[in-house]
N, C-alpha and C positions, 0 to 999 in steps of 0.2 A: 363413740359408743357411750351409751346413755345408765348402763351396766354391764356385771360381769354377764358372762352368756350362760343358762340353767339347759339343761338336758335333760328330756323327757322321755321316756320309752313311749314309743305308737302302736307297734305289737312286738312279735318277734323277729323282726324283719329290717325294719327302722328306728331310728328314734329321730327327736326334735331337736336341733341345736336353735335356743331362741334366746336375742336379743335385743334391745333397744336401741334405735339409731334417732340423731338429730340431726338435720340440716336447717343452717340458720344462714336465713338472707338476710345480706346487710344493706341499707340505701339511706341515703340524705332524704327528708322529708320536706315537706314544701320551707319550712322555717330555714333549713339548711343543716338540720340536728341530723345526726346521725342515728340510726333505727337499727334495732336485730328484730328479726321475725322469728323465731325458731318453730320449728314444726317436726314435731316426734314420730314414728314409724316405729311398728313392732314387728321385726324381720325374724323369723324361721327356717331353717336350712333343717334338710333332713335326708336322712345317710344309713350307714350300715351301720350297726356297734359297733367295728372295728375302723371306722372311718369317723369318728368323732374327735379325731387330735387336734382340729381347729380350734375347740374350746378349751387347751391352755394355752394357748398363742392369742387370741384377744380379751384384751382386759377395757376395761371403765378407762373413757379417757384418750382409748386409742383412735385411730384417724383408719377409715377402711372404707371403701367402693365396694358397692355391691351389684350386682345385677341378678332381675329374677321379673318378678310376675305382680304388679302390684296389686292394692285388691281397695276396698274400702267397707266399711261394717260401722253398724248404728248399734249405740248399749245405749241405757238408761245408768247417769249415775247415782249416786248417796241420796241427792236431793232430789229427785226423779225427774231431771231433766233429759232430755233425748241429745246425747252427746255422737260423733264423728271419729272414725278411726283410722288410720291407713296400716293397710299391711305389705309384707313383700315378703312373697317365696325365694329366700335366695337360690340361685342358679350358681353365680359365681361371686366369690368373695374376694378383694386385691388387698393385700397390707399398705398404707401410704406407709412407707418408710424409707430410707435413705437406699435399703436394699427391698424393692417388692416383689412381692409371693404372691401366687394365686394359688387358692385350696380348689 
């Protein structure tokens, strides 16, 4: 996780549990050096107000599989360049830990 998770109200009904994930592929390059690729995803989970206790249970740093709906969307940034995004509706969230949860 790429930060802590923020919570948004959608109406009365839901809110937004959103956070940032990385997956970074590692590979040898033709030289033989060692390479990260990381590639960031802005992932969303959204719940009942009373079903938001997932977001004190993942912090910045932690290790979590998700599964959901992925998406992709174009922004323009600072420099007015047309920039690339991925997103994911999580479905379901797993903790990688010694002992794992699914929310």
């Amino acid at each position: 996780m790429g930060a802590d998770p923020t919570v948004n109200s959608v109406n009365n009904e839901k809110v937004a549990i959103n956070f940032d994930l990385v997956h970074t592929e590692r590979f040898k390059n033709d030289r033989g050096e060692m390479v990260e690729r990381p590639t960031w995803v802005r992932a969303s989970m959204f719940r009942k107000p009373e079903k938001t206790g997932v977001k004190d249970y993942i912090r910045k740093g932690d290790t979590v599989m998700v599964t959901g709906f992925p998406s992709a969307s174009g922004y323009q940034d600072k420099e007015g360049k047309i920039q690339a995004g991925l997103n994911v509706r999580v479905k379901d969230l797993e903790f990688i830990h010694s002992k794992k949860q699914t929310v």
